[in-house]
C-alpha positions in Angstrom: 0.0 0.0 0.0 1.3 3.5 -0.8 0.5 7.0 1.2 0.3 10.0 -0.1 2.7 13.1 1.1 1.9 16.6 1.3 5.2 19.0 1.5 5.2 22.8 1.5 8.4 24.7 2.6 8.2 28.5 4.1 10.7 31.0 5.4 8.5 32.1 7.9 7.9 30.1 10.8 4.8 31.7 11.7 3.1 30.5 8.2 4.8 27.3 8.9 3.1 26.7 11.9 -0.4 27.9 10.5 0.2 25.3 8.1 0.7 22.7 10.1 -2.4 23.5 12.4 -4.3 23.7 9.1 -3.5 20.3 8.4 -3.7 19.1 11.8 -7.0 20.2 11.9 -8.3 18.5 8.3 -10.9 17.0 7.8 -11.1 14.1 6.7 -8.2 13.8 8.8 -4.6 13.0 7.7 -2.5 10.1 9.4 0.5 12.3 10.7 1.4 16.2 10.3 5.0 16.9 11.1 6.7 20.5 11.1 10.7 20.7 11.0 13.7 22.6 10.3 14.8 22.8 6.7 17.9 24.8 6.8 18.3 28.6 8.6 15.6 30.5 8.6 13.2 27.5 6.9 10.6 25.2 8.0 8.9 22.2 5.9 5.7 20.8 7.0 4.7 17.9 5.7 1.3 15.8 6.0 0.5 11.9 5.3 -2.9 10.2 4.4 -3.2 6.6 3.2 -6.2 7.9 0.7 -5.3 10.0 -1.7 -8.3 11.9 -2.0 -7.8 12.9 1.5 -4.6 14.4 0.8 -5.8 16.5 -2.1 -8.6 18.0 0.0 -5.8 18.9 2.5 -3.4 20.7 -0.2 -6.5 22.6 -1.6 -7.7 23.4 1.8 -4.0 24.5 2.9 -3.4 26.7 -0.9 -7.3 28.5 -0.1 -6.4 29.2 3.7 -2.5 29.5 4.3 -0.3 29.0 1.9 -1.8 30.3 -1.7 1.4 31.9 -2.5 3.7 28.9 -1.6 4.0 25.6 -4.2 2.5 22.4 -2.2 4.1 19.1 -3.6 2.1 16.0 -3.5 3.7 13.0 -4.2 2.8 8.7 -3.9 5.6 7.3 -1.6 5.8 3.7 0.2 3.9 2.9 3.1 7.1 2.8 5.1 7.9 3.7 8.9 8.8 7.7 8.0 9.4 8.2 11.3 12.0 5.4 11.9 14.1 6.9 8.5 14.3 10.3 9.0 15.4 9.9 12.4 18.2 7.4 11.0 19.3 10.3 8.4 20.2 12.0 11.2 23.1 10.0 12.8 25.0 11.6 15.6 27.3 14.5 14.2 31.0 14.3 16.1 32.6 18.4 16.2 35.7 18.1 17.9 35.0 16.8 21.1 31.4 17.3 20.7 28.9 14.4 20.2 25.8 15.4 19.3 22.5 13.2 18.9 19.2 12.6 18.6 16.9 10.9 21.7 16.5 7.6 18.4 20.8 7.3 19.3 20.6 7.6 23.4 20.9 4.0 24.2 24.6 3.9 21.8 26.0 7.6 22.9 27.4 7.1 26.2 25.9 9.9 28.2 29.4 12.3 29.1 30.5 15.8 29.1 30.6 16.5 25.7 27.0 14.3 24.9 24.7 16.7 23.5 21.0 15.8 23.4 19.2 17.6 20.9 16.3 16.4 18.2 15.4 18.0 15.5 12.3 20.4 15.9 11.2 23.8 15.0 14.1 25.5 16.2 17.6 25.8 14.0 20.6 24.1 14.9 20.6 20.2 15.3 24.9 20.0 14.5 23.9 18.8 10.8 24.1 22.1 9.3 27.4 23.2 8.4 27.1 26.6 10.4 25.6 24.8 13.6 29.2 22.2 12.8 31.8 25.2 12.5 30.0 26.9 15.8 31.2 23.7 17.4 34.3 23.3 16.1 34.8 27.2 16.9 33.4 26.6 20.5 35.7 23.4 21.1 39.4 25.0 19.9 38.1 28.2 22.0 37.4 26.1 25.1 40.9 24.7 24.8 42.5 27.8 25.9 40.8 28.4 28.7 39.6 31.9 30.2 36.7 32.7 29.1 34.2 33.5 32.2 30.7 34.7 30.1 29.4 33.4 26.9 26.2 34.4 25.5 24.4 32.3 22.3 22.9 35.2 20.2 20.0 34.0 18.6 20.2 30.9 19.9 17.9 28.8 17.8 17.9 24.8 19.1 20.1 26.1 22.0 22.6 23.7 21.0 26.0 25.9 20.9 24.8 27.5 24.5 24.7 23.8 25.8 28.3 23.2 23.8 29.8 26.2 25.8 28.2 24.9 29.2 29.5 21.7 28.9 33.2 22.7 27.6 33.7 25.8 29.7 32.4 24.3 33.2 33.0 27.7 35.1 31.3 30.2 32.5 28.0 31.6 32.7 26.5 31.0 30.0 23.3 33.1 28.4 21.2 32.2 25.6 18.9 34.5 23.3 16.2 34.6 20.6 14.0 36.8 19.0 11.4 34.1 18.5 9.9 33.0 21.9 9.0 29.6 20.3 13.0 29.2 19.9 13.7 30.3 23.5 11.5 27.5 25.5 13.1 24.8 22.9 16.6 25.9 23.7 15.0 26.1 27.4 13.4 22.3 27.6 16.8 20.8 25.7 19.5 23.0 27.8 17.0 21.1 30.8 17.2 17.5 29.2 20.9 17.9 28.9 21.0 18.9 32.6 22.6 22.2 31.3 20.3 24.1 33.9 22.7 26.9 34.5 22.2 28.4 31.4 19.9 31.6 31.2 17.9 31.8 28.2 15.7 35.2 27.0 13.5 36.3 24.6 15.7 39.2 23.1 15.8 41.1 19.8 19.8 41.7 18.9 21.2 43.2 21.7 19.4 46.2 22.7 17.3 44.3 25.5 18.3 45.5 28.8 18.8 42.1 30.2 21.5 41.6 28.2 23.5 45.1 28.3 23.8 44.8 32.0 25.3 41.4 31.3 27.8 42.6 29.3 30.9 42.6 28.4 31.4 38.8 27.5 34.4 37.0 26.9 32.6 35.1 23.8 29.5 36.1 21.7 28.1 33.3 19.5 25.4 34.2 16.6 24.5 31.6 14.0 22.4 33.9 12.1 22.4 35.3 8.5 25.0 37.7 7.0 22.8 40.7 6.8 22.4 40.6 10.3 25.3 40.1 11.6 26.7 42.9 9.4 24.4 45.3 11.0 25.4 44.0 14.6 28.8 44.4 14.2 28.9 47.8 16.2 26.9 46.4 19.2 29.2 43.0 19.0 31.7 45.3 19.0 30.8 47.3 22.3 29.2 43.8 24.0 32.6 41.8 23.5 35.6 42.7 25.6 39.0 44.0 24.7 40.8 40.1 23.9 37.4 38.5 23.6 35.8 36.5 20.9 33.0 36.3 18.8 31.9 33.1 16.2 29.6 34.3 13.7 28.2 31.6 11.2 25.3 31.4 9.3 27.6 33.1 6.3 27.4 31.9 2.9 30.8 31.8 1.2 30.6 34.6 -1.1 29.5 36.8 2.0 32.2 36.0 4.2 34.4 39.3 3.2 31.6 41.4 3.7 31.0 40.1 7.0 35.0 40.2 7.9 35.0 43.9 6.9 32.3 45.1 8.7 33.7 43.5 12.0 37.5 44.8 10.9 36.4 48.1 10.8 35.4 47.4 14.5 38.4 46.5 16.0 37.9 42.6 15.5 41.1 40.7 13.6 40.4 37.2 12.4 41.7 34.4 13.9 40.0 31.9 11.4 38.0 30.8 8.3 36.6 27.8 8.1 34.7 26.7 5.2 31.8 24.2 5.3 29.9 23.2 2.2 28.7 26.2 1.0 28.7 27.8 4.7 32.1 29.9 6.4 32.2 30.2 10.3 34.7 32.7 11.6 36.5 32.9 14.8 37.5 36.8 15.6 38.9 38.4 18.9 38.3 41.7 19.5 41.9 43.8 20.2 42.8 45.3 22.8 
């Protein structure tokens, strides 16, 4: 027997998530609904039914209601255990000392120090991306040199690199942000379920909130995020950081990389390095004294 899938991608989680109530709430009513990440700053929901009739109703319901603008994909696919196979696509991820795996891999990831917990869901960063990977590599070589007392995860997503800096500098406080308060109680609940419990999380737009400017200076600021952004928060980086502290900014496509190094140059910042993954740069840069 085959099932029919439903699959519509958005940029904005908000539709995303009106999508998937839409379907959630179809009627007839379809055998699963399931919303996750599909890349930074992109969600895909997708929506089974063994009758394909059922499925249609749902697409045209979805394109009248939600999501006119956005192409829906309907496609036959085996009548196979979906659930079982994406979570084995998503074998643990190993960055530097870091482990990082889903709750499918608990029972073979021996639970340690460097063990990160974290399943995929509707917030960014599950170590499989390359800018989530060179955060964590970034994080690890940091960590090895020691002194750095306050860390904060700018736009902190999944929560994952705050739970990496816990976990690998022991005697930091460690602060964790997001603009989307969806994105805050996910890194909340995983710091939690990795027993990270130290870590202070906030809903927080840049770093303007008041929360966060009396925090500062930090030894390390962390921000997965897009180029535009990060380009526009090189000032306030800039003042937050300390004279010899560090920032890793990611979420950088290769072509924008000099851009990005330019704007934080021209701030006092010097780049201790480029990595390159896939398509995605990570940069490690310490402010001057």
């Amino acid at each position: 027997m085959t099932s029919t899938k439903l699959s519509v991608r958005a940029t904005d989680l908000g539709v995303a998530q009106a999508i998937e109530a839409a379907l959630a709430a179809a009627d007839p009513a379809l055998d699963a609904v399931t919303l996750f990440e599909d890349g930074p700053g992109a969600w895909r929901v997708e929506g089974y039914s063994q009758i394909r009739a059922d499925a249609d109703a749902a697409a045209q319901m979805v394109a009248a209601e939600v999501a006119d603008a956005l192409p829906l994909q309907l496609e036959d696919v085996p009548d196979l255990n979906w659930v079982a196979i994406s979570q084995a696509a998503l074998p643990p991820v190993i960055a530097g000392r870091f482990v990082v795996h889903g709750s499918h891999d608990r029972g073979r990831i021996p639970y340690g120090p460097r063990a990160i917990l974290v399943d995929a869901g509707e917030a960014f960063g599950t170590a499989h991306h390359g800018t989530t990977l060179g955060c964590l590599l970034a994080i690890d070589g940091l960590a090895r040199n020691g002194g750095i007392g306050r860390v904060l995860d700018l736009g902190c997503g999944s929560g994952v690199l705050a739970i990496a800096a816990a976990r690998a500098m022991p005697r930091a406080q460690v602060m964790a942000s997001d603009n989307d308060p969806i994105a805050v109680d996910v890194a909340r609940a995983n710091a939690d379920a990795n027993g990270a419990r130290r870590i202070v999380t906030a809903c927080a737009m840049g770093l303007e909130h008041p929360w966060l400017r009396h925090a500062a200076p930090f030894d390390l600021i962390i921000a997965n995020i897009l180029a535009g952004p990060l380009r526009m928060l090189a000032g306030d980086v800039a003042r937050a950081v300390r004279p010899g502290g560090h920032a890793v900014l990611s979420g950088i496509l290769n072509p924008e990389a000099p851009a990005v190094i330019a704007a934080y140059v021209a701030h006092g910042f010097q780049v201790l390095k480029r990595r390159q993954i896939g398509d995605w740069t990570t940069l490690t840069l310490r402010r001057r004294a």
